[in-house]
Backbone bond lengths (Angstrom), bond angles and torsions (degrees), N, CA, C in turn:
res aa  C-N    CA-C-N  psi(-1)  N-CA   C-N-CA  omega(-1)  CA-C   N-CA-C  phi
1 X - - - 1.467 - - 1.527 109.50 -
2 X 1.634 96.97 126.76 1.922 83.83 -179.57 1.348 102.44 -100.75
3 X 1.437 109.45 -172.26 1.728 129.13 -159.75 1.692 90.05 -102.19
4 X 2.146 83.44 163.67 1.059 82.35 -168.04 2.228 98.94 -108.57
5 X 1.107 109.77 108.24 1.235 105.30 -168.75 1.384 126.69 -85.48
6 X 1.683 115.95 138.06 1.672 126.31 -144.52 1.426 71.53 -120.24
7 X 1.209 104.27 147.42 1.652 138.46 133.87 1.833 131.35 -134.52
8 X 1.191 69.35 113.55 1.822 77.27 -171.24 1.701 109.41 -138.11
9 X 1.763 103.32 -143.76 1.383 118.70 -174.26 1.360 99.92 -140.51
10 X 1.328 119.12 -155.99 1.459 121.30 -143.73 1.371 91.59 -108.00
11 X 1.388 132.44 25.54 1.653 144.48 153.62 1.442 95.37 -87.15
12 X 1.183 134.75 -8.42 1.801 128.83 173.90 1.779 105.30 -84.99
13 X 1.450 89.19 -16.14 2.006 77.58 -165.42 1.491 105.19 -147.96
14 X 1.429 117.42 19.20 1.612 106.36 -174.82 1.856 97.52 -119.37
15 X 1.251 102.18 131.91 1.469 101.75 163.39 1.412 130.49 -115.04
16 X 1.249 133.85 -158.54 1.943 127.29 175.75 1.478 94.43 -53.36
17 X 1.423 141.29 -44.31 1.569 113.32 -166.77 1.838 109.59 -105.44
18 X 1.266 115.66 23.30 1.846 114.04 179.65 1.482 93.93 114.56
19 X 1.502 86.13 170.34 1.236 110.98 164.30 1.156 141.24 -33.94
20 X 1.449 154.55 148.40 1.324 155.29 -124.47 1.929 115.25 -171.68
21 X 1.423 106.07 129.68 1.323 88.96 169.32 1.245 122.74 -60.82
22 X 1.752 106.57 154.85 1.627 98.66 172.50 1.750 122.39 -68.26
23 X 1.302 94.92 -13.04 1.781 105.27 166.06 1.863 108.75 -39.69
24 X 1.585 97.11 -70.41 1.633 115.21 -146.13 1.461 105.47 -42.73
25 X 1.260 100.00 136.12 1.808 126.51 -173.61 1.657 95.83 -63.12
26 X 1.313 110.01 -12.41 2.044 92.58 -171.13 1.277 115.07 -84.98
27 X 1.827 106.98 -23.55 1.573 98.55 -148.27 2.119 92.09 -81.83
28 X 1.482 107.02 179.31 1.279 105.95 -161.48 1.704 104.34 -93.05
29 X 1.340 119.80 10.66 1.593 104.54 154.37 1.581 118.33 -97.58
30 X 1.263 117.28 -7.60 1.320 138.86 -178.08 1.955 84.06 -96.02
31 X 0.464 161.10 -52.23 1.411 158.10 -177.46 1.621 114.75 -63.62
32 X 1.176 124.36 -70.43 1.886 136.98 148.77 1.573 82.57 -1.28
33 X 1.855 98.38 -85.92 1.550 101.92 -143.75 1.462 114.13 -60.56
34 X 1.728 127.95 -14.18 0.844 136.91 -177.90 1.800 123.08 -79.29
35 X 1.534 96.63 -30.59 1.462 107.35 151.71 1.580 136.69 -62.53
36 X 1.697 93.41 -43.91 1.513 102.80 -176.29 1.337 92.44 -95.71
37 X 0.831 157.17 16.50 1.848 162.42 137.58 2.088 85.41 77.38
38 X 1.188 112.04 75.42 1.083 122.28 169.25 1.833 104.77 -147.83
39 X 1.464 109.50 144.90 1.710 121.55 138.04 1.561 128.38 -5.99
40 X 1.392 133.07 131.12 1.546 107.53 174.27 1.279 71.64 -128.65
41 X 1.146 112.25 163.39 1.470 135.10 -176.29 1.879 100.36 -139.83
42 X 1.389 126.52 106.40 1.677 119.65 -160.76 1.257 109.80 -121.88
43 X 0.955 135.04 118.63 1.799 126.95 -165.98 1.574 86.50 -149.84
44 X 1.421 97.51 113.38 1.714 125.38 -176.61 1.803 124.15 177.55
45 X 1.189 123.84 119.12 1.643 158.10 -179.97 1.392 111.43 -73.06
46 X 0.854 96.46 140.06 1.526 89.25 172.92 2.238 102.45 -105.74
47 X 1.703 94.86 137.87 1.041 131.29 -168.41 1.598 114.47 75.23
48 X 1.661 109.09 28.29 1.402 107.60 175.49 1.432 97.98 -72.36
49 X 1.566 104.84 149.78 1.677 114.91 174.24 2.112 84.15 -122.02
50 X 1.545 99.66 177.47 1.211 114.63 -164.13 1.974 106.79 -64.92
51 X 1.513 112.68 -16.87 1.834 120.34 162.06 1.118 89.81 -62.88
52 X 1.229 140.58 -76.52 1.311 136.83 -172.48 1.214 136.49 -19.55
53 X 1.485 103.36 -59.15 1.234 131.97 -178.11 2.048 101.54 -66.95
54 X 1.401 100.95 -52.88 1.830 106.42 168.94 1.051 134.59 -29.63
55 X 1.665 90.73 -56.51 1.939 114.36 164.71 1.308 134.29 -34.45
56 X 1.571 93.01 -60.75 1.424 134.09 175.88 1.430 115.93 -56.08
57 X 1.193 117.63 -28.03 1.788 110.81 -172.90 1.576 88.59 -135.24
58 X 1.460 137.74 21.34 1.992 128.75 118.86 1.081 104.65 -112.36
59 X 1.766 130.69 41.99 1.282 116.55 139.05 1.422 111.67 -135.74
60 X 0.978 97.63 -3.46 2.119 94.14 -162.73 1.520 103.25 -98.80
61 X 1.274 126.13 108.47 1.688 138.43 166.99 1.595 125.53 -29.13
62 X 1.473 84.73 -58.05 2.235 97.52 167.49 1.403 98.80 -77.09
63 X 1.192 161.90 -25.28 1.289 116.70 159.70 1.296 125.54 -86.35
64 X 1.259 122.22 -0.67 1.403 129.04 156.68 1.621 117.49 -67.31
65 X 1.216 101.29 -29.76 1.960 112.47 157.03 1.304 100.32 -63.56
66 X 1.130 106.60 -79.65 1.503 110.31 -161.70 1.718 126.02 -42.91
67 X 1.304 110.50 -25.42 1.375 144.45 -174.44 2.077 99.42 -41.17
68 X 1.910 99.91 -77.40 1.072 80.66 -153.50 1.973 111.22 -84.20
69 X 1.692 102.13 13.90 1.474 108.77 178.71 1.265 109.34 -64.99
70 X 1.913 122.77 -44.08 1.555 119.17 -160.11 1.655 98.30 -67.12
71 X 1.371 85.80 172.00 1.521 121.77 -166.70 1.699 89.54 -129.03
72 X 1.471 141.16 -37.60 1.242 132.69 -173.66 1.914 100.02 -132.25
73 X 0.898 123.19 125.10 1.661 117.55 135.23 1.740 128.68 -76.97
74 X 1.179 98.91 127.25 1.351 98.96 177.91 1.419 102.84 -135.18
75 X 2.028 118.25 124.43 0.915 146.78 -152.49 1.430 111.89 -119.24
76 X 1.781 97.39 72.72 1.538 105.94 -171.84 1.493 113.50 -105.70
77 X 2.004 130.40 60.07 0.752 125.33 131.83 1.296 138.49 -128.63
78 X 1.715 137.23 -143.59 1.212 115.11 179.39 1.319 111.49 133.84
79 X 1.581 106.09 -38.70 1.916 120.22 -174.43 1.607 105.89 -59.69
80 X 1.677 118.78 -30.97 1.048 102.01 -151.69 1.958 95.56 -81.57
81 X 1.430 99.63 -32.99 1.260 114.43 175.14 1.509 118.48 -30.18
82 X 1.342 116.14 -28.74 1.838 124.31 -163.01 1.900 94.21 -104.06
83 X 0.962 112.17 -27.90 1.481 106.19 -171.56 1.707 114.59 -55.98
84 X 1.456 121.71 128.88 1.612 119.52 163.20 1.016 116.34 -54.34
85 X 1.735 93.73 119.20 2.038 101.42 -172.38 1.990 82.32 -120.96
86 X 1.260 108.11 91.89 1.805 101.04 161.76 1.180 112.18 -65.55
87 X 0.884 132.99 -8.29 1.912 137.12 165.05 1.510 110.86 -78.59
88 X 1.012 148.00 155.87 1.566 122.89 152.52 1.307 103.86 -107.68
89 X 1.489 96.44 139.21 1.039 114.23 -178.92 1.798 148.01 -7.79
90 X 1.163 73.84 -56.92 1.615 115.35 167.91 2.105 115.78 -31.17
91 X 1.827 70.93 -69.52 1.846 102.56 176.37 1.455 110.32 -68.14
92 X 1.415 131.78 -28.60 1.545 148.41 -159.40 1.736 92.77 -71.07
93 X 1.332 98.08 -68.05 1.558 118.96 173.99 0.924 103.99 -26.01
94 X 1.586 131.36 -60.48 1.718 132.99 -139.39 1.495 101.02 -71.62
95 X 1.636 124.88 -35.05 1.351 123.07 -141.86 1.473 107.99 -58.75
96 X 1.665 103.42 -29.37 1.272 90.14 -170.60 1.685 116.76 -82.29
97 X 1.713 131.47 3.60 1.031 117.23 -179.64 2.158 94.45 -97.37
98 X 0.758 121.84 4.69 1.604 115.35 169.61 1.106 124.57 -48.40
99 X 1.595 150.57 127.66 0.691 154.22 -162.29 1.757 107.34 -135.69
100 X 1.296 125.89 150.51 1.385 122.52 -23.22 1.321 137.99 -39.78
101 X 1.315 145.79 -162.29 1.351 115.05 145.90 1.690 131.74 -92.98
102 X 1.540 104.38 5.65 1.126 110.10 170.52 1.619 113.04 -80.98
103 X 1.272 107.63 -0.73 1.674 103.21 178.10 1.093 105.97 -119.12
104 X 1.755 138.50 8.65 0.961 169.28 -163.62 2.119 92.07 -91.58
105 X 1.847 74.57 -74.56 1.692 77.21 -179.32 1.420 141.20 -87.84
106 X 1.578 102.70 -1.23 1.456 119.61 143.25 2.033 132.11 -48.61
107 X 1.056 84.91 -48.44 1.638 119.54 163.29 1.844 112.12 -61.28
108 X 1.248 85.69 -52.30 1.983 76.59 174.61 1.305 107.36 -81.56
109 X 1.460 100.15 -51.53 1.889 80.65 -168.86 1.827 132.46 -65.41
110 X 1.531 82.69 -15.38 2.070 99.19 162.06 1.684 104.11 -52.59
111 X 0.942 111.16 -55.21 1.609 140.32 -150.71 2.049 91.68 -72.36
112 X 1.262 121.21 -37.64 1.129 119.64 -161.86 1.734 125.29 -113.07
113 X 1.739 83.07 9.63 1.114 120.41 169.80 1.738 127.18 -113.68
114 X 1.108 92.39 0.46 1.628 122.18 -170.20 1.516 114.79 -125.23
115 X 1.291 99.36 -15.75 1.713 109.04 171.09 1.503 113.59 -82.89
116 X 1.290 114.52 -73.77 1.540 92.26 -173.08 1.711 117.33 -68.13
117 X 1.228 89.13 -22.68 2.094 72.80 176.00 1.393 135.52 -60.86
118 X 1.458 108.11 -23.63 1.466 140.10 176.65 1.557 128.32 -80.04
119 X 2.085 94.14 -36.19 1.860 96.91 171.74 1.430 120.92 -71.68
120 X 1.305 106.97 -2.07 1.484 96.75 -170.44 1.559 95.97 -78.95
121 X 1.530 141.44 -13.80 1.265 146.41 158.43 1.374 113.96 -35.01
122 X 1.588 107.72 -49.66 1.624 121.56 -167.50 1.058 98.17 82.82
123 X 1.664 162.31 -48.29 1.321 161.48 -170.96 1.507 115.31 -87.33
124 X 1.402 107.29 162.37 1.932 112.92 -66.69 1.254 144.60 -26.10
125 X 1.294 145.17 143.76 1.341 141.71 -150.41 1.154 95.26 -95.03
126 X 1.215 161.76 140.45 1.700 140.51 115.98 1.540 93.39 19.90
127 X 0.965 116.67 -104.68 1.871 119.90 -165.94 1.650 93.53 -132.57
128 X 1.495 88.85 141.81 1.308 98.77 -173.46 1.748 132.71 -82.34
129 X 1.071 148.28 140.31 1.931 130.07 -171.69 1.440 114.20 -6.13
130 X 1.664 74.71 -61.67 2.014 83.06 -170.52 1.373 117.66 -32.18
131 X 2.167 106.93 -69.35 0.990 115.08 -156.05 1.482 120.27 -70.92
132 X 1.794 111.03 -19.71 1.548 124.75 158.46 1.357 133.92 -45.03
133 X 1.675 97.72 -30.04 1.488 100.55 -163.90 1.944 96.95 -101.32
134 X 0.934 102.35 -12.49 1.720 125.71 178.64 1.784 110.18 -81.06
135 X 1.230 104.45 -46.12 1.685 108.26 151.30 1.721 129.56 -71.24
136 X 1.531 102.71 -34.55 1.920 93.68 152.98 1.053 113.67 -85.72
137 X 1.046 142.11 27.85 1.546 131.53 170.68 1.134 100.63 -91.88
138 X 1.777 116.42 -51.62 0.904 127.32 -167.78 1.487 140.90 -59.41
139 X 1.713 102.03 -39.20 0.915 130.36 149.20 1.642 122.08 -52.35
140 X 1.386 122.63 -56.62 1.437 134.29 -174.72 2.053 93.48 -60.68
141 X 1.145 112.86 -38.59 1.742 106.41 -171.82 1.593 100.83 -92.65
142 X 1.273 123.82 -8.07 1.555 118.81 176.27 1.555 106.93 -91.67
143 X 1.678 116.23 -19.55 1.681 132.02 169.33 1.430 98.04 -47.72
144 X 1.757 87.32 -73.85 1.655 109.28 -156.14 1.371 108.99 -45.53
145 X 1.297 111.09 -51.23 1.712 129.39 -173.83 1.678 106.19 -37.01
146 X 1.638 110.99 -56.31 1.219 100.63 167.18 1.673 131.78 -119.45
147 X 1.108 119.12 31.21 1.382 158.68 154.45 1.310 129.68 -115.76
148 X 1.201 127.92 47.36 1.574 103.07 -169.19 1.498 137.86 -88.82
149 X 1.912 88.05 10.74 1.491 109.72 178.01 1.765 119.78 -89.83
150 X 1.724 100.56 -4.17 1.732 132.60 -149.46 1.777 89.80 -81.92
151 X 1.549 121.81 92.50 1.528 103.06 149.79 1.114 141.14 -39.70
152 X 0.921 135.77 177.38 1.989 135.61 175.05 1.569 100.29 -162.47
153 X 1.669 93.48 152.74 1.517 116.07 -161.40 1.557 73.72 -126.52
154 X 1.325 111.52 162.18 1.448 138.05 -179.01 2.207 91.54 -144.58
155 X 1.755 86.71 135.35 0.998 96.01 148.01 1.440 128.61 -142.99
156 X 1.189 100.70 138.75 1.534 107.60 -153.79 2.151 104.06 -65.54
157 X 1.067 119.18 166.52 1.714 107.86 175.74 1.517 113.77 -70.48
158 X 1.271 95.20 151.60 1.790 90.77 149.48 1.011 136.68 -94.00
159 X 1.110 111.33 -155.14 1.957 99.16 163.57 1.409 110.36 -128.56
160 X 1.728 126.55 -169.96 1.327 133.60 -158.26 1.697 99.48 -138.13
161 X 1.245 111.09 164.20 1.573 118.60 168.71 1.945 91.57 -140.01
162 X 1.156 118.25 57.96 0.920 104.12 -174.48 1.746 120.73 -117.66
163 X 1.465 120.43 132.21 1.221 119.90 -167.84 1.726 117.10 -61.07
164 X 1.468 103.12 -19.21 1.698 103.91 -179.96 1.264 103.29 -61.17
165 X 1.211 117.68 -53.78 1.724 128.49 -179.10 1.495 113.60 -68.90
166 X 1.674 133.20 -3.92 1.308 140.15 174.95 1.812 99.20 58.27
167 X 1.286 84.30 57.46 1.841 111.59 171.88 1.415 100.90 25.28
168 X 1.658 135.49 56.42 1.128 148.32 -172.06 1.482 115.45 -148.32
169 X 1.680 102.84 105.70 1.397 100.07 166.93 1.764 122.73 -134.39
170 X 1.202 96.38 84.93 1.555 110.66 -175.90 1.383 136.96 -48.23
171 X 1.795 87.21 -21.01 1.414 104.59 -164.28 1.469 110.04 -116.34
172 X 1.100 106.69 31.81 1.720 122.20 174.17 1.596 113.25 -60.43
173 X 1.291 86.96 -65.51 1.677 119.59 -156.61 1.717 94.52 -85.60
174 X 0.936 147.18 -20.95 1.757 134.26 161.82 1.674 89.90 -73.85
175 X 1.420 133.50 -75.49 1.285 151.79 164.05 1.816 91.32 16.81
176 X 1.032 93.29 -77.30 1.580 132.93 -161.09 1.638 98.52 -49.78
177 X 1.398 86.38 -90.21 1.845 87.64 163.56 1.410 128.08 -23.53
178 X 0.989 109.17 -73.45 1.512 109.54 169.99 1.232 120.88 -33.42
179 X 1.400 117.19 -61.15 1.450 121.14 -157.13 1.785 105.10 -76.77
180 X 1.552 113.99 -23.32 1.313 129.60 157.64 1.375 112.79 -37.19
181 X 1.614 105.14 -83.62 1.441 112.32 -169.43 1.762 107.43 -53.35
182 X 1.404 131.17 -26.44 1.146 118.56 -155.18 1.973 92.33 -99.56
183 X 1.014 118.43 6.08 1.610 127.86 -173.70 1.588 85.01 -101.87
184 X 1.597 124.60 -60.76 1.388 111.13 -168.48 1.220 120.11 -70.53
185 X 1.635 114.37 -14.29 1.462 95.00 174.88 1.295 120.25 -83.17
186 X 1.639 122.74 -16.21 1.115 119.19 168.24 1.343 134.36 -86.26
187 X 1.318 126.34 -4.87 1.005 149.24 125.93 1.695 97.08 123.50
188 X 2.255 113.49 60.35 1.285 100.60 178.05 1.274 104.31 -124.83
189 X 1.456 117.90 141.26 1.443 111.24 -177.68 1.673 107.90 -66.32
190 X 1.712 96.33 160.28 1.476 112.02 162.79 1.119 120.77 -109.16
191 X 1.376 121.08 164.16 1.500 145.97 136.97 1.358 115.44 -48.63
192 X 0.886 127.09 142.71 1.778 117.67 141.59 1.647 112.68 -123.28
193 X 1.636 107.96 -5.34 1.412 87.82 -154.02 1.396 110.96 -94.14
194 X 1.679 132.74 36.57 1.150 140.38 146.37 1.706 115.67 -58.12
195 X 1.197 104.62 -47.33 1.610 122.85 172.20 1.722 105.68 -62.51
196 X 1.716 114.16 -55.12 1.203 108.38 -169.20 1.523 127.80 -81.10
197 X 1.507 96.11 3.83 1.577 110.02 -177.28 1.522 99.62 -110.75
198 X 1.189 119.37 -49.99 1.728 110.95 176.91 1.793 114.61 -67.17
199 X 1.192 132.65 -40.40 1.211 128.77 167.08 1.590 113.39 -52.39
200 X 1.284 110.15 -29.91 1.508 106.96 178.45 1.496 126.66 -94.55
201 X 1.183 84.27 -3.39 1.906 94.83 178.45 1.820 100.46 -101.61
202 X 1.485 118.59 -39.75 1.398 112.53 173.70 1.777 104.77 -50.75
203 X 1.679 113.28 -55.97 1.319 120.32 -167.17 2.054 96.76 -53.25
204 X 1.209 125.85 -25.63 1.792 101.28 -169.63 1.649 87.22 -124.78
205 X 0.985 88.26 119.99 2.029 139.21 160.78 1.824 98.48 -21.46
206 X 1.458 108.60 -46.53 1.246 112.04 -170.07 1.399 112.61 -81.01
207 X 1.548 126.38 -46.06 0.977 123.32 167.46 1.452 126.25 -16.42
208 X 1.362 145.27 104.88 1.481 129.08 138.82 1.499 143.58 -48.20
209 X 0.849 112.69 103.22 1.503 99.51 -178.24 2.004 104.44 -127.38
210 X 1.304 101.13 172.43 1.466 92.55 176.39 1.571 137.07 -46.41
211 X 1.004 129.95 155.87 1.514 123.47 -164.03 1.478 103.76 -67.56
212 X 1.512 111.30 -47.53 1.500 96.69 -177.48 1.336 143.99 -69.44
213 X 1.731 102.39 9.05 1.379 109.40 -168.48 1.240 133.98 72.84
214 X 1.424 94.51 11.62 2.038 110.85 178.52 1.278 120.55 -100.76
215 X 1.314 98.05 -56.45 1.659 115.52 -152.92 1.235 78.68 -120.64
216 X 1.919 110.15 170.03 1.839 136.17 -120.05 1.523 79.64 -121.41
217 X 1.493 98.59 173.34 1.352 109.70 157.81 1.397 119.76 -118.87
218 X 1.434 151.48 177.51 1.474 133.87 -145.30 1.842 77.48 -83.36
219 X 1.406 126.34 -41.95 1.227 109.31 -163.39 1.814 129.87 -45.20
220 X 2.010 83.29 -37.68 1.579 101.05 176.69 1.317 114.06 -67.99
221 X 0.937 117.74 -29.22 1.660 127.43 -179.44 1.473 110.15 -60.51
222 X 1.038 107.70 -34.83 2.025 114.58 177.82 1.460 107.71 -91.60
223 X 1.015 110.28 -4.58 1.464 136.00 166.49 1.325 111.57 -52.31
224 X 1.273 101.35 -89.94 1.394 146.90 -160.71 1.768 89.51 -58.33
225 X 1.539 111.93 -58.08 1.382 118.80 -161.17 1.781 115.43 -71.22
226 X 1.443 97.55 -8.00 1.438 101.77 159.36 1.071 117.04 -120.01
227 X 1.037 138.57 22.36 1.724 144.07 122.60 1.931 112.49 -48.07
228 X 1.471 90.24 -49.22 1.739 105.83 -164.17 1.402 126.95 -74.99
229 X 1.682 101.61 -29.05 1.777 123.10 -170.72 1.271 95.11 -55.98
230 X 1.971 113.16 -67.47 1.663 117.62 -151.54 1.445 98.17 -57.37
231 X 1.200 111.30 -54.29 1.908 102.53 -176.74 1.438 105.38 -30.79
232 X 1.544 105.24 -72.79 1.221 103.28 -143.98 1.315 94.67 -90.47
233 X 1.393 147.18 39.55 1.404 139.95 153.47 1.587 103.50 -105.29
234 X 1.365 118.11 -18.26 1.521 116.02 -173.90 1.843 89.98 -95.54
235 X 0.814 141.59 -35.73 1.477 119.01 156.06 1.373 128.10 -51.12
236 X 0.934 111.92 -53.94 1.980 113.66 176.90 1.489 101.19 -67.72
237 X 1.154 137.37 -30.23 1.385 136.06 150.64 1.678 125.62 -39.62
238 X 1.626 87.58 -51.50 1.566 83.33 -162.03 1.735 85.89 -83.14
239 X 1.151 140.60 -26.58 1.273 138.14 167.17 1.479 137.05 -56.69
240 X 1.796 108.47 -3.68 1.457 111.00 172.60 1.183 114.97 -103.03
């Protein structure tokens, strides 16, 4: 029996108090596999966008292991990709090699004071539809190339209530679209219910979720993972 293999971001493993091993039974790819009584195999960063993710599977060795074990791919990132970065990206990265570090932290706290006032613009994105859907392609034809028997799950983004971003995310819904049309033409199902479980937990008061308005809480995570199972158990189904 093969595994069921995740690629994502730090929505695979962060809950209300941080980060999480990729072990722990709560988070929702550890949950999937626990439903479909399969392996998860999880390789995901926190603030990877879909370059990231590119990098990561023509440079990283264990998922080149991991590669020809799965039985499913499941392609759970993308969110960070839609977020307003008025920095580009590029430059965001650098702060932390600046030196001294007093100009280091001159530099961030400009930077973190300049973020949420600016996302409510939506411009510049992290990376824009285009270049997102141009990095799953890439990925999906570097799969096929040496998998070409390997299904794939898409999951679509969620969204944020988060004050870094000045509780503004504009760039969801093009995000979205995109990554839609380029799933239907190839013919891979989606998710949605990252979107339909985080929009609904921001909308009720009671909900907990992490402080920053990003990342899930263990509740959302069991959430999310029964949104995620039926997909991806009716593929490995329809695939045996």
């Amino acid at each position: 029996m093969g595994s069921i293999m995740v690629l994502g971001d730090s929505l695979s493993y962060y809950d209300e108090t941080g980060g999480l091993p990729s072990d722990d039974r709560r988070i929702w790819p550890n949950l999937v596999g626990a439903q479909l009584d399969r392996p998860v195999e999880l390789f995901a960063r926190i603030g990877w966008t879909s370059r990231d993710v590119w990098w990561a599977i023509t440079q990283d060795p264990r998922i080149w292991a991991a590669l020809p074990k799965a039985d499913v791919l499941v392609l759970a990132f993308g969110g960070m990709d839609s977020l307003p970065s008025p920095m580009p990206t590029a430059l965001r990265e650098q702060i932390r090699y600046l030196r001294p570090a007093r100009l280091r932290q001159v530099v961030r706290d400009g930077y973190s004071w300049l973020q949420p006032r600016l996302s409510p613009l939506g411009w510049p994105m992290a990376l824009p539809p285009r270049v997102t859907v141009e990095y799953f392609e890439k990925i999906r034809g570097a799969v096929a190339h040496l998998r070409p028997d390997l299904p794939i799950v898409v999951c679509l983004p969620s969204t944020h209530d988060s004050p870094y971003y000045g509780h503004a995310h504009p760039g969801r819904v093009p995000l979205t679209v995109a990554i839609t049309r380029w799933a239907d033409e190839h013919s891979i199902p989606t998710v949605t219910g990252f979107y339909d479980v985080t929009s609904a937990a921001y909308d009720d008061p009671d909900f907990v979720m992490n402080p920053d308005g990003i990342h899930w809480s263990i509740e959302a995570h069991a959430q999310i993972a029964d949104a995620v199972a039926p997909v991806v158990g009716s593929v490995l189904h329809a695939s045996e």
